[in-house]
C-alpha positions in Angstrom: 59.2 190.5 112.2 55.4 189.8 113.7 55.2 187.9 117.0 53.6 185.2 116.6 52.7 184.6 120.4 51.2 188.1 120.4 47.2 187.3 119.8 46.6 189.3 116.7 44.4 192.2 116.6 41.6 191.1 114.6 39.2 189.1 117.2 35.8 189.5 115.6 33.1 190.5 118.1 31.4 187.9 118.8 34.7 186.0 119.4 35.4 188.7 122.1 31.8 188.6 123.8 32.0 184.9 124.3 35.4 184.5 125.6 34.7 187.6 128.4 31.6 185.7 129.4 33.4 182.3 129.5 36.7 184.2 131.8 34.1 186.2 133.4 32.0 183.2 134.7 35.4 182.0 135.5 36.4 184.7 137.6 33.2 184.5 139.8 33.9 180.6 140.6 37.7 181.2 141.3 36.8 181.5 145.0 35.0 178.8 144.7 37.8 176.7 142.5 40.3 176.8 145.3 38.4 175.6 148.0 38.1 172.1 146.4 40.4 169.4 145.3 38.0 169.7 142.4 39.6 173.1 141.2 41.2 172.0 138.5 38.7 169.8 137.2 36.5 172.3 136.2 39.3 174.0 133.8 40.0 171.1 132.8 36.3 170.0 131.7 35.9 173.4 129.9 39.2 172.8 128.2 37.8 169.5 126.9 34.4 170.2 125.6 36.1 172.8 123.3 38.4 170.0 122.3 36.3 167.8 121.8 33.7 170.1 119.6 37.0 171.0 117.4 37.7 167.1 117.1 33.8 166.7 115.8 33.4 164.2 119.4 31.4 166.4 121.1 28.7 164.6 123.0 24.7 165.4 122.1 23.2 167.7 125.1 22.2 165.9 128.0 18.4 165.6 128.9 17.7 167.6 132.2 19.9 166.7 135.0 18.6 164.0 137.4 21.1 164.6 140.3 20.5 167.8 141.8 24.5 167.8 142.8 25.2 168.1 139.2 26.8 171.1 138.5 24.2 173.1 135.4 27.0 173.4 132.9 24.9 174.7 130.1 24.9 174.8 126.4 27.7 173.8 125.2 29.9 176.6 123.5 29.7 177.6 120.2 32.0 178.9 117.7 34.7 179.0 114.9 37.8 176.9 115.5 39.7 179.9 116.0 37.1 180.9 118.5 37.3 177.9 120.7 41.0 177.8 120.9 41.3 181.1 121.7 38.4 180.3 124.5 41.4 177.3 125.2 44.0 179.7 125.8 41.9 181.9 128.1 41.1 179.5 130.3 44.1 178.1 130.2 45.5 181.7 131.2 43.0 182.1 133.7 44.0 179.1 135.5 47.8 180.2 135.5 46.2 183.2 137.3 44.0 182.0 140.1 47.1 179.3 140.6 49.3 182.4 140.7 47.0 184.4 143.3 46.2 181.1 145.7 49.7 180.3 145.4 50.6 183.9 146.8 48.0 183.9 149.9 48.3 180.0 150.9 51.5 178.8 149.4 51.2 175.3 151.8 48.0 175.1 150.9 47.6 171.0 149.6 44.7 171.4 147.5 47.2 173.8 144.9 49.4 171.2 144.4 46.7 168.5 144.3 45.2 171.1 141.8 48.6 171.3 139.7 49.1 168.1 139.1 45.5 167.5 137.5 46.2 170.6 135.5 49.0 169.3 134.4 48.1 166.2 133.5 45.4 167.1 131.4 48.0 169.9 130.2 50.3 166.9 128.8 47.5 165.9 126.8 46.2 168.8 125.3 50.3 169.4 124.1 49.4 166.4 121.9 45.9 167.4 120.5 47.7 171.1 119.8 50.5 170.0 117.8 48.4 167.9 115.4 46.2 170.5 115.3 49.2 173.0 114.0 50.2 170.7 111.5 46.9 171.1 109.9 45.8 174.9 110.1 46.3 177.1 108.0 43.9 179.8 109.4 46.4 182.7 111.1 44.3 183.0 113.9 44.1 179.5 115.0 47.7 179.2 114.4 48.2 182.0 117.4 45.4 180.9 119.3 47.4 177.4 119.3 51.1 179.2 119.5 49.2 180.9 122.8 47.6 177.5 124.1 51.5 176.0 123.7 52.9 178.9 125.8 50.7 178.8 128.1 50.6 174.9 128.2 54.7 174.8 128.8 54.1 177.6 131.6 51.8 175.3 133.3 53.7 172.1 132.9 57.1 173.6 133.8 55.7 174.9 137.0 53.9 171.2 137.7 57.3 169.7 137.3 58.5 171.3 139.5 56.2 169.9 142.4 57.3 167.8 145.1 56.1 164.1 144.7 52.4 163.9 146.7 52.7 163.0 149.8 50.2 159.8 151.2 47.1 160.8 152.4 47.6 160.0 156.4 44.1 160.2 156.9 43.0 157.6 154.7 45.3 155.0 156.1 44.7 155.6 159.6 44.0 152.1 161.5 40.7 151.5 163.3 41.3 150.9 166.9 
């Protein structure tokens, strides 16, 4: 019986190239991720450019960036659909990682679970854009590019249900004296 959840074999080159540039960019900010309360934010936004080029809502390229704060995200990716939702389950599986490895160095640290939740979040949504997405594939590597994206989806939602409610943020309801 195949495994299904098992990524096939057959990942053409190019498919291959892009998605170890996309993790490997990813592992060079992971430092930089976790020191933020914007961590998540940035799997998140990669996550949803590849949706939204799947779903044909991609916006046009943006005209040189203005605001020199403004991250330089790039073109935006290219590929097959199979390609970008196997580039969806990396980064997806790269986040489960770097969550994995803060969680083992700081686990008190606030800005995982503030992290977490956005990931999740987001998470519960792409659930939603995945299942209508497996009604209407037939292509065998999208179908285990998406039966990965729902594992990994379910790993990350489990473990963000699991969070104690967020606590209030003392320091922005301190009184003036």
């Amino acid at each position: 019986m195949n495994d299904l959840s098992r990524p096939r074999g057959t990942v053409s080159p190019a498919s291959r190239r892009m998605s170890i540039v996309w993790l490997a960019a990813l592992l060079a900010t992971a430092g930089f991720l976790f020191a933020k309360s914007a961590s998540a934010q940035i799997f998140i936004r990669a996550i949803n450019l590849r949706f939204a080029i799947i779903n044909g809502t991609a916006a046009p390229p943006k005209p040189k960036k203005s605001d020199k704060e403004e991250p330089d995200w790039g073109d935006p990716p290219k590929g097959t659909r199979a390609e970008l939702l196997g580039d969806i389950a990396g980064i997806l599986d790269e986040a489960i990682t770097n969550i994995d490895d803060v969680s083992r160095r700081d686990e008190k640290n606030p800005l995982l679970s503030r992290s977490l939740r956005k990931l999740t979040a987001a998470t519960n949504g792409y659930l939603n854009q995945i299942n209508a997405l497996k009604t209407q594939s037939k292509d065998p590597d999208e179908l285990a590019a998406i039966v990965r994206i729902d594992d990994y989806a379910n790993q990350i939602i489990e473990v963000g249900n699991k969070l104690p409610s967020p606590s209030p943020d003392t320091d922005k309801k301190k009184k003036k004296p």
